[in-house]
Each structure stands twice: as structure tokens, then as C-alpha cells.
C-alpha positions in Angstrom: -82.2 -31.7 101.4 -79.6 -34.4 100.1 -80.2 -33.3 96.6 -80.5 -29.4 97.1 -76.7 -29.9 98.3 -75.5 -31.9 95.7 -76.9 -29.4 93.3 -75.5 -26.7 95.1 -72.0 -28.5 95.0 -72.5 -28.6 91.2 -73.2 -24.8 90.5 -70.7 -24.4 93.3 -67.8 -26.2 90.9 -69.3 -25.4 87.5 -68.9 -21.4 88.2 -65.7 -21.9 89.7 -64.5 -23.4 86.9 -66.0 -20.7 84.6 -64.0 -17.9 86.6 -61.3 -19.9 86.1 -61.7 -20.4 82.2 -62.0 -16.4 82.0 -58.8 -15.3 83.8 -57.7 -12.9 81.3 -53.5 -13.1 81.5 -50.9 -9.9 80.8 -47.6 -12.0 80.7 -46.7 -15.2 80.8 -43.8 -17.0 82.1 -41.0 -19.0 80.9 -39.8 -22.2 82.7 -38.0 -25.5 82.8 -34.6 -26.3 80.9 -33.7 -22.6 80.5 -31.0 -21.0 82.0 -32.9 -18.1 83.6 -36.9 -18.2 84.1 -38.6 -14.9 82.5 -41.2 -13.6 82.1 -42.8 -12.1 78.4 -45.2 -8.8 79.0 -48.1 -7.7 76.9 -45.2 -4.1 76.8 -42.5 -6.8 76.0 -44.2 -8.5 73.3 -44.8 -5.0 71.3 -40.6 -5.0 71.2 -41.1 -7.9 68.4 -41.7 -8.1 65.1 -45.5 -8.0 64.4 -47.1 -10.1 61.2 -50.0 -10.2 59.5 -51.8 -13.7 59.6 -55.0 -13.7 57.9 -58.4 -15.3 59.0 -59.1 -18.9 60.5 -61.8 -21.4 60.6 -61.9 -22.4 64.1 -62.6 -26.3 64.2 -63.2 -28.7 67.2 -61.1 -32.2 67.3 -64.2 -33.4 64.4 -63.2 -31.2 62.0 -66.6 -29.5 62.8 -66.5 -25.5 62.0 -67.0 -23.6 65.5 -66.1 -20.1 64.4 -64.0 -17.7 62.7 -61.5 -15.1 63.4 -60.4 -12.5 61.0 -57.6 -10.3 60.4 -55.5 -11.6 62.5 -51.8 -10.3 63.7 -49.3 -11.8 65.6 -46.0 -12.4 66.9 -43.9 -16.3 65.5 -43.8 -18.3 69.1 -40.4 -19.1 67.9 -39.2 -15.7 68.1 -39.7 -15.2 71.4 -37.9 -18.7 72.4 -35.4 -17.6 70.6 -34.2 -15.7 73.4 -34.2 -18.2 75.9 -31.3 -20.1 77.0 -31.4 -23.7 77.2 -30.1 -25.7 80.1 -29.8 -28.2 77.0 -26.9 -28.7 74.4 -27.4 -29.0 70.7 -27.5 -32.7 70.6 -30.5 -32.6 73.0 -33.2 -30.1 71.0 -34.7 -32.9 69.3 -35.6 -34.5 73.3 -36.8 -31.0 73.2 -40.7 -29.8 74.2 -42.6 -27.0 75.0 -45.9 -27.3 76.9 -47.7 -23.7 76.7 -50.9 -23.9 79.7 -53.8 -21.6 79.7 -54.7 -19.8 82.9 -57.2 -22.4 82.9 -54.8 -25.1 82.8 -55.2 -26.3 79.4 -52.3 -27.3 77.6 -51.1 -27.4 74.0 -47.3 -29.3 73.3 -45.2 -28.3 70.5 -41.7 -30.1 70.2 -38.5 -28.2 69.7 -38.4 -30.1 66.0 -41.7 -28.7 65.1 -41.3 -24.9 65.8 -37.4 -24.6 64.8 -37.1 -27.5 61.7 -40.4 -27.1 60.0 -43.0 -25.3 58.3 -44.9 -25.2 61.6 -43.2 -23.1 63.4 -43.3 -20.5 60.8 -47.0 -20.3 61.8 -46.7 -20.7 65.5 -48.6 -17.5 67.0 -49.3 -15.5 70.0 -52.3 -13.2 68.6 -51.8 -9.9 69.4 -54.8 -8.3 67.5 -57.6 -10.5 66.3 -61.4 -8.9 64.2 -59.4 -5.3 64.6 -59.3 -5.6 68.3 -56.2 -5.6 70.0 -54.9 -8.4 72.3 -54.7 -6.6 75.5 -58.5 -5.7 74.9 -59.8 -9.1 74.3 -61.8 -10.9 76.8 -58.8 -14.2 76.3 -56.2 -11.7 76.5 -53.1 -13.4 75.4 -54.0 -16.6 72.7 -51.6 -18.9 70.6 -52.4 -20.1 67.1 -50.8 -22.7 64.9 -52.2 -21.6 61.4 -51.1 -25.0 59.4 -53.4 -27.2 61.9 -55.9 -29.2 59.8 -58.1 -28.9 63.1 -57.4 -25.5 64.4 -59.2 -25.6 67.8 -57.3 -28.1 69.3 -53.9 -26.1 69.8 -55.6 -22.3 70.0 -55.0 -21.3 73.4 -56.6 -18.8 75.7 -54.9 -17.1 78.1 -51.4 -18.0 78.3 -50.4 -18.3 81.3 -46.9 -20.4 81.5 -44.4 -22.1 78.7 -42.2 -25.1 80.2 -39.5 -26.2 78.3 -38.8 -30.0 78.9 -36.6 -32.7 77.6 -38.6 -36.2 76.9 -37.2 -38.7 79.2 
């Protein structure tokens, strides 16, 4: 009886946590040092300026090929900061981070040097159409990309859910 529980427990948690990697997000929110929280809409994103990105070769943390997406379109992460007030001044942007969490809680960090003072943030993503399928029909609705990573699974993100902005202490 002892072990039919604990092996309920398990399926119990493991499908939990399989709803909870699958919670397909519409918007997403903007937090921390800004002056006034928002939040960015699947409408609101159409209102920027869309590019074409190309394909990927989606690797794991080995370098090991996983899968790939083609024709990929998308919106510069940057952009859409860029219309977020800081609670910060200039001096501060290089204490500056961004952590951008899945619905599922997993979380990718960019620093406020990498997106606005590199080549990085030229290739910063959210995905709004990916194999000819639009974003707000895909099963992870709203995904980030950072096209320049040498292994490209680590920062794609599923299901944004939340951006904090943060200052490193």
C-alpha cells in the first residue's frame, strides 16, 4: 500500500508539473525598477516593428542538436524595453538586469549591457511567428530567442510569463 502511494505522489507531481510547463501565456508583464508596471499583449506586440530572423538549430547546454525552427519572425526584446521607465539613472544601467520567467518558472537573465551595448541585443527576440505559424497559435504561445547564442536552448523561452527589471546589489 506504502509503495502504490508513493507512486501515486509521483504521477500526482510529474502531471502537475507538465500542466504547468504547457500554460500557454497572451501577455506578459513588466516589473521591478520601472516607473509604472505594464503589461505587453499579444494585440500590443503587433504595434511593433516585426523582422525576419531566419532558422535555428536548437541545442541543449552540450552543444547537442535537439531541433530546429524555421522561418522565424519576431519582434528586438529591446524594443519593447525601450518603452519602459526606469526607476534607475544613467549611471546605474550597467547594475542593470532583466530576468524574463516562463509560465513554468524558468528563467533566462540578460543584463542591461548586453541588450542595449552589444551585438546581442540586436538579436534578442520574442517569436511572433515560427515554421509559418503564428505566435498566438502555437502550443508555447509567447517564446524569446537570442539568435547569437553558441547554445541556443539554454536562453529560448516558453511562455513568457513576467520580465523583472533589477539592479545587482
Amino acid at each position: 500500500m506504502k509503495k502504490i502511494l508513493i507512486l501515486f505522489l509521483l504521477c500526482s507531481a510529474t502531471a502537475t508539473f507538465a500542466q504547468q510547463t504547457n500554460t500557454q501565456t497572451h501577455e506578459f508583464a513588466i516589473t521591478g525598477k520601472v516607473k509604472i508596471g505594464s503589461i505587453i499583449t499579444m494585440d500590443s506586440l503587433n504595434s511593433y516593428p516585426l523582422k525576419t530572423i531566419g532558422n535555428i538549430k536548437v541545442t541543449d547546454h552540450t552543444g547537442a542538436f535537439k531541433h530546429q525552427d524555421d522561418q522565424l519572425k519576431g519582434i528586438l526584446l529591446k524594443d519593447i524595453l525601450n518603452h519602459s521607465q526606469w526607476l534607475l539613472t544613467p549611471h546605474l544601467f550597467s547594475s542593470m538586469y532583466f530576468t524574463c520567467v516562463g509560465a513554468d518558472g524558468y528563467k533566462v537573465v540578460y543584463s542591461w549591457n548586453e541588450l542595449f551595448n552589444t551585438e546581442i541585443g540586436d538579436n534578442v527576440y520574442i517569436v511572433m511567428e515560427k515554421n509559418g505559424i503564428k505566435a498566438d497559435q502555437l502550443t508555447s504561445s509567447i517564446q524569446m530567442v537570442s539568435m547569437l547564442d553558441y547554445k541556443t536552448g539554454r536562453r529560448y523561452l516558453h511562455n513568457l510569463d513576467k520580465i523583472v527589471v533589477s539592479i545587482a546589489e
